[in-house]
C-alpha atoms as a printed R data frame, in Angstrom:
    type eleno elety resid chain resno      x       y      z
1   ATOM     1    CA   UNK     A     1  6.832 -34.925 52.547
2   ATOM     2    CA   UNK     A     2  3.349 -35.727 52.224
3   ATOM     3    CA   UNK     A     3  1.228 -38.887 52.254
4   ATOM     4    CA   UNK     A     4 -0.484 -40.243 49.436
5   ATOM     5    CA   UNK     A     5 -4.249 -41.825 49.349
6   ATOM     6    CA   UNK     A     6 -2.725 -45.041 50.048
7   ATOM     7    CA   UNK     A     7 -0.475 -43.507 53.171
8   ATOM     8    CA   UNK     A     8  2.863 -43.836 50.710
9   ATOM     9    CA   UNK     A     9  5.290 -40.593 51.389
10  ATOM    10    CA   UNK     A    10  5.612 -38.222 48.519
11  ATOM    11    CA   UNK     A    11  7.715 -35.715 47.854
12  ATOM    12    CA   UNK     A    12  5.355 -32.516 48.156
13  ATOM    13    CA   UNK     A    13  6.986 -29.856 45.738
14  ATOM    14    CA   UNK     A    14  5.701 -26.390 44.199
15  ATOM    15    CA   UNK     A    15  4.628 -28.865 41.465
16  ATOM    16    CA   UNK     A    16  3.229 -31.687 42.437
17  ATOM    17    CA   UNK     A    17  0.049 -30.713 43.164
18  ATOM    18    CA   UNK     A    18 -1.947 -32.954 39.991
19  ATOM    19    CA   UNK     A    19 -3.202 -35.895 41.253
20  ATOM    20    CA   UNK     A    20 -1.586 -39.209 40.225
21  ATOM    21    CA   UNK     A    21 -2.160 -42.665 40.145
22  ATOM    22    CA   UNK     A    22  1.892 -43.704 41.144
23  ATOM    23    CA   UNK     A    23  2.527 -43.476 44.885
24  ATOM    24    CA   UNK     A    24  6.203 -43.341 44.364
25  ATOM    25    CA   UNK     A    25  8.260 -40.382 44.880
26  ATOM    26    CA   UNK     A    26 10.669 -39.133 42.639
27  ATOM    27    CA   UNK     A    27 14.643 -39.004 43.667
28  ATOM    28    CA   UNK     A    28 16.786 -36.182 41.767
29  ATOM    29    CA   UNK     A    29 19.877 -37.969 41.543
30  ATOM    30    CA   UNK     A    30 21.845 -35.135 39.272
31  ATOM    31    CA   UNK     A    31 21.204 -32.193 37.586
32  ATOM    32    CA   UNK     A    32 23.541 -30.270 35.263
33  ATOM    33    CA   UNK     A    33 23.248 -27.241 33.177
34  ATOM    34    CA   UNK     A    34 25.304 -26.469 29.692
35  ATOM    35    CA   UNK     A    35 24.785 -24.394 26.595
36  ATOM    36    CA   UNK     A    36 23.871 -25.934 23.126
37  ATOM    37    CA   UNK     A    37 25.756 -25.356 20.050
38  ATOM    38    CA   UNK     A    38 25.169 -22.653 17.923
39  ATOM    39    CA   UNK     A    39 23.402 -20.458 20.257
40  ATOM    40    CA   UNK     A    40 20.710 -22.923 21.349
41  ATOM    41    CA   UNK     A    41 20.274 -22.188 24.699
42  ATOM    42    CA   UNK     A    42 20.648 -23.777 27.774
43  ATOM    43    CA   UNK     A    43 19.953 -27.666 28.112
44  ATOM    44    CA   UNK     A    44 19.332 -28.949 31.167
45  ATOM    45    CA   UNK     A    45 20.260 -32.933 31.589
46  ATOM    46    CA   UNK     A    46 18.996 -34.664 34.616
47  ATOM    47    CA   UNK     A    47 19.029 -38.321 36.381
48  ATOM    48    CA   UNK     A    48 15.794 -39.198 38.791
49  ATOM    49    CA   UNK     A    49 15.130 -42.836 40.482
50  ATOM    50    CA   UNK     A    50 11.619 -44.040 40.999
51  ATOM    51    CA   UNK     A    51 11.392 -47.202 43.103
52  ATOM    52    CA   UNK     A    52  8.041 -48.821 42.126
53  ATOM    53    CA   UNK     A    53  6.987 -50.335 45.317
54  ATOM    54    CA   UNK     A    54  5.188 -53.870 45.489
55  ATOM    55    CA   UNK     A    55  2.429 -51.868 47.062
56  ATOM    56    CA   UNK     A    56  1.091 -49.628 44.362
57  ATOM    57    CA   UNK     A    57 -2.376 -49.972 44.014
58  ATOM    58    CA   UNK     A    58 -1.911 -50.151 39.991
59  ATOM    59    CA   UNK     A    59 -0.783 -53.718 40.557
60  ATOM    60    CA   UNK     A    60 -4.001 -54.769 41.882
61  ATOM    61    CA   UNK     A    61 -5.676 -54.528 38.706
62  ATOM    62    CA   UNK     A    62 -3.142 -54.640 35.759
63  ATOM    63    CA   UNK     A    63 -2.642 -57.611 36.354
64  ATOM    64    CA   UNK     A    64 -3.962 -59.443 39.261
65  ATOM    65    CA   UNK     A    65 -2.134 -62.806 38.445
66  ATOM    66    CA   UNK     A    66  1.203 -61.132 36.668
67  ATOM    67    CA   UNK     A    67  1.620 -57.724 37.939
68  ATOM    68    CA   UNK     A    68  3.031 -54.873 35.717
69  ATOM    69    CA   UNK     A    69  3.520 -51.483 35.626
70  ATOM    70    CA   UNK     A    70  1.176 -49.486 33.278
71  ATOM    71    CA   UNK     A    71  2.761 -47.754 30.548
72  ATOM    72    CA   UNK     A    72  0.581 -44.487 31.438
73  ATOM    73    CA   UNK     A    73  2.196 -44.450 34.673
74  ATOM    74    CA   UNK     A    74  5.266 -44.870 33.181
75  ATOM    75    CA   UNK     A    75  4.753 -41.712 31.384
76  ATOM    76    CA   UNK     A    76  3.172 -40.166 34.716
77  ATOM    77    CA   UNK     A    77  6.916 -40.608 36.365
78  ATOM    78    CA   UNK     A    78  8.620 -38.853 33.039
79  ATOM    79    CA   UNK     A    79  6.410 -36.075 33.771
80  ATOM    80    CA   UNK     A    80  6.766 -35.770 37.445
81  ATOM    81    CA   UNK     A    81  9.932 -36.322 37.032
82  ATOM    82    CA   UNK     A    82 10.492 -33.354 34.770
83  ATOM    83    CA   UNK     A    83  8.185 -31.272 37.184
84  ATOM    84    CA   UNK     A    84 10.875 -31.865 39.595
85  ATOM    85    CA   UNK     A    85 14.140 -31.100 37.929
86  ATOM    86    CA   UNK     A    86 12.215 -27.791 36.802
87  ATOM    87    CA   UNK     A    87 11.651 -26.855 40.876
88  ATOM    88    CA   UNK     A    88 15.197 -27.842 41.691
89  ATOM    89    CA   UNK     A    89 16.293 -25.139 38.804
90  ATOM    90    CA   UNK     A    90 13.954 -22.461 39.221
91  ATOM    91    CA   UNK     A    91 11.635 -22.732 36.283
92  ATOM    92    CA   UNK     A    92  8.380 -20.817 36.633
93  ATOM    93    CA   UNK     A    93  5.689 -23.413 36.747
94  ATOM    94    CA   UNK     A    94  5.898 -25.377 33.695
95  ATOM    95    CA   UNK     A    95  2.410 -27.784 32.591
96  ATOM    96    CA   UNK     A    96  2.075 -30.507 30.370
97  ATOM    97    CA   UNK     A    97  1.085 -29.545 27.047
98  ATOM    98    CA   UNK     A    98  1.553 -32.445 25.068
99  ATOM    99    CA   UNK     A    99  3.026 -35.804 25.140
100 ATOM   100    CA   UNK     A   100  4.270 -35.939 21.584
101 ATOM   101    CA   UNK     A   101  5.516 -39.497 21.526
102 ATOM   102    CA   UNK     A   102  5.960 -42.870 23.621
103 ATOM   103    CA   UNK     A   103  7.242 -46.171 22.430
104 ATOM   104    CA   UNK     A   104  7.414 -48.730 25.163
105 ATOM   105    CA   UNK     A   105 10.527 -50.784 25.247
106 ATOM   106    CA   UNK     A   106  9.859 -53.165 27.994
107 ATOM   107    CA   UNK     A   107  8.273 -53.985 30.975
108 ATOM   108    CA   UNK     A   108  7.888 -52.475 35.068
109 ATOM   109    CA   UNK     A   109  7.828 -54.834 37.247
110 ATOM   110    CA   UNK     A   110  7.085 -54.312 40.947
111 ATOM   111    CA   UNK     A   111 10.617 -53.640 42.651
112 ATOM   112    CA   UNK     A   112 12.112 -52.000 39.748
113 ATOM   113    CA   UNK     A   113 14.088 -49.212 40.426
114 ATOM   114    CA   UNK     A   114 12.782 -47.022 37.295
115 ATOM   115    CA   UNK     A   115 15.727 -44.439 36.581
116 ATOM   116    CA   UNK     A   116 14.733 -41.769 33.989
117 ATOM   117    CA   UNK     A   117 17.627 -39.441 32.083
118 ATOM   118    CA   UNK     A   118 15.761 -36.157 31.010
119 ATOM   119    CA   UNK     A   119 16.959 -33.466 28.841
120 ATOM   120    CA   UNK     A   120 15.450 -30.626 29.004
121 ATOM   121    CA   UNK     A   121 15.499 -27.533 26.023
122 ATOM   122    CA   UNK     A   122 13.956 -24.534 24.776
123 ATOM   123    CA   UNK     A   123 11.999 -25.761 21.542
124 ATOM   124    CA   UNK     A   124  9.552 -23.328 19.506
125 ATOM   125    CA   UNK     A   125  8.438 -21.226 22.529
126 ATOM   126    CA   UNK     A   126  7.852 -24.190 24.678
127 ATOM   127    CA   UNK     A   127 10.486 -26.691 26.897
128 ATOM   128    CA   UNK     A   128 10.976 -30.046 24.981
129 ATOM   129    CA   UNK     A   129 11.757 -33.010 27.621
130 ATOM   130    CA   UNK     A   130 13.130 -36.344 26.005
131 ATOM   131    CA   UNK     A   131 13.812 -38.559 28.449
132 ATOM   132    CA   UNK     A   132 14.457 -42.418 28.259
133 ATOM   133    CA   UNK     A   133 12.902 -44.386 31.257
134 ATOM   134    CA   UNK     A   134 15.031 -48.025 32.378
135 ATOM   135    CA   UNK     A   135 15.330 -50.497 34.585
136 ATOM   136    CA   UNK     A   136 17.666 -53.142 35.506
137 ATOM   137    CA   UNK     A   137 17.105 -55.205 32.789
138 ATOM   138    CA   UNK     A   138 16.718 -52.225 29.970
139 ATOM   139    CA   UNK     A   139 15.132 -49.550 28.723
140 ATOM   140    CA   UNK     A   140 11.208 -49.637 29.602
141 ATOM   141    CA   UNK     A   141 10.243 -46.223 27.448
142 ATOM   142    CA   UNK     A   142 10.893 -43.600 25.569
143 ATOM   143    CA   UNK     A   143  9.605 -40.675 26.115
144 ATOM   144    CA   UNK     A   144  9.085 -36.630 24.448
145 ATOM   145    CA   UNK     A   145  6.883 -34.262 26.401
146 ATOM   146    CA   UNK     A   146  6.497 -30.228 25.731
147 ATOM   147    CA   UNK     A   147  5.702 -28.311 28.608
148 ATOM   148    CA   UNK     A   148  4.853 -24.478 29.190
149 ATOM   149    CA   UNK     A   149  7.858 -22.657 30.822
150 ATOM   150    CA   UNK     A   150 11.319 -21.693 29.364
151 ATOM   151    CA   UNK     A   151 14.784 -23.574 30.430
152 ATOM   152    CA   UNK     A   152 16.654 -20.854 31.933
């Protein structure tokens, strides 16, 4: 563990090194590893909580009067998120290379436990994440990244 800017503790993983504007740490609830049909490869699927504190300093200023969680931060915690299921499996050091589509579903709000489902696949000489971000209420995003690295 390591603390943030703002003195928040973060998970400090081979990873997380980028700077970020979320405080929050990312939870790996499961992991699990299975083969894809015809000779796809191997798929990793994976659960992680983010509990977006009252106390992020994004609230102060989006918005003052009606607080709620930016959408690029929401896309910030699909990414770490994926950063972390890749250390708990092994994968040499992926990066972002693109985010190849969002579509926000609904709003953050602080207290929201934000629980993202990844899956995780080799795509085109690249790792293709989809992942679908919710809270309590619903789903908040959707989400398709490619990173560098290969799913193992």
């Amino acid at each position: 563990m390591t603390t943030s800017p703002s003195g928040a503790q973060v998970a400090a993983g081979r990873f997380a090194a980028k700077p970020t504007p979320v405080d929050a740490a990312i939870d790996v609830i499961s992991v699990a590893s299975s083969e894809a049909a015809a000779g796809g490869g191997a798929v990793l699927t994976a659960v992680t909580g983010v509990a977006i504190e009252k106390t992020e300093p994004v609230f102060a200023g989006h918005y003052p009067d009606f607080p709620i969680f930016p959408g690029v931060c929401v896309v910030d915690c699909v990414e770490r998120s994926a950063l972390a299921v890749a250390e708990r499996t092994g994968m040499a050091e992926p990066r972002l290379v693109a985010v190849e589509s969002t579509r926000f579903l609904g709003a953050v709000y602080p207290g929201d436990l934000l629980t993202v489902r990844l899956e995780m696949r080799n795509h085109e000489g690249a790792v293709r994440c989809k992942a679908l971000a919710s809270t309590e209420r619903g789903d908040a995003a959707s989400v398709r990244l490619r990173m560098s690295g290969r799913v193992a």
